[in-house]
C-alpha positions as CSV (number, residue, x, y, z in Angstrom):
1,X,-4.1,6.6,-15.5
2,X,-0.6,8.6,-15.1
3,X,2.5,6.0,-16.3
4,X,5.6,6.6,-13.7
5,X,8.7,4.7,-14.1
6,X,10.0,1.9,-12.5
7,X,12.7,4.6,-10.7
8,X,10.0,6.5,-9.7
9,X,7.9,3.8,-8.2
10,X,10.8,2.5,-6.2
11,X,11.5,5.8,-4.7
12,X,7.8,6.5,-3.6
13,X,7.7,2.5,-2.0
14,X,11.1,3.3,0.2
15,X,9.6,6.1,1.2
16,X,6.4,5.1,2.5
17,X,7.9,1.7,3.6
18,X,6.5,-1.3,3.5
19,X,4.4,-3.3,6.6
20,X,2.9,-6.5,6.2
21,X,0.6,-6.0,9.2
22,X,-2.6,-3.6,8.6
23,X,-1.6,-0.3,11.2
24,X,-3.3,2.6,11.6
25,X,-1.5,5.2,9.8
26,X,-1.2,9.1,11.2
27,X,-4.9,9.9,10.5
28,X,-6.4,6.8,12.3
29,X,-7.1,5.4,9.0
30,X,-6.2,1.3,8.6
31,X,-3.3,0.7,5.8
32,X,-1.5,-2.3,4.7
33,X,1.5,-3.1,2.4
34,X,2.9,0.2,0.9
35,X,0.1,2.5,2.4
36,X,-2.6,1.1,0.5
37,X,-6.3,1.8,2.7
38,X,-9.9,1.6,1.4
39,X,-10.1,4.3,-0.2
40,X,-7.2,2.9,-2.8
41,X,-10.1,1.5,-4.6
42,X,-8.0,-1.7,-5.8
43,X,-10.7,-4.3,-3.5
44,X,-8.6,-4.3,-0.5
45,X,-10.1,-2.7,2.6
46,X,-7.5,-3.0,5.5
47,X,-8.3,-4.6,9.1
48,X,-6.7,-5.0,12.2
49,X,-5.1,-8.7,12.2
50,X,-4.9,-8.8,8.3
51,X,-1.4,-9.6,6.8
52,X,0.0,-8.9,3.6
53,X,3.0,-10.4,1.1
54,X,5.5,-8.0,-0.3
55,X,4.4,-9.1,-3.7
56,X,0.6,-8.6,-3.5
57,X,1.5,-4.9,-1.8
58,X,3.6,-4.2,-4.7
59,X,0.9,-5.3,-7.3
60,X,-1.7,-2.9,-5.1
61,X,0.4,-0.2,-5.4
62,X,1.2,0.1,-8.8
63,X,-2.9,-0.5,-9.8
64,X,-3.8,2.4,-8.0
């Protein structure tokens, strides 16, 4: 696993933004928190209706 720093990691989160409600991104695929999908691998698959805090998204993204 790649280490990024904590600059890094904030830059990459504002830009993909973050949405608390699952959304299909550009591709059709289902996404939640700070673009985290199935395919993440971190034992979240996204579905419509799910919800999401801003702390558990931010503990997704830095474990994948």
């Amino acid at each position: 696993m790649r280490q990024v720093n904590q600059r890094t990691i904030n830059i990459i989160k504002e830009f993909e933004g973050f949405r608390a409600e699952a959304y299909r991104d550009a591709a059709g695929v289902w996404t939640i928190g700070y673009g985290t999908t199935a395919a993440a691998g971190v034992g979240v698959t996204p579905v419509p209706g799910m919800t999401i805090t801003n702390r558990f998204a931010s503990i997704l993204f830095v474990a994948i």
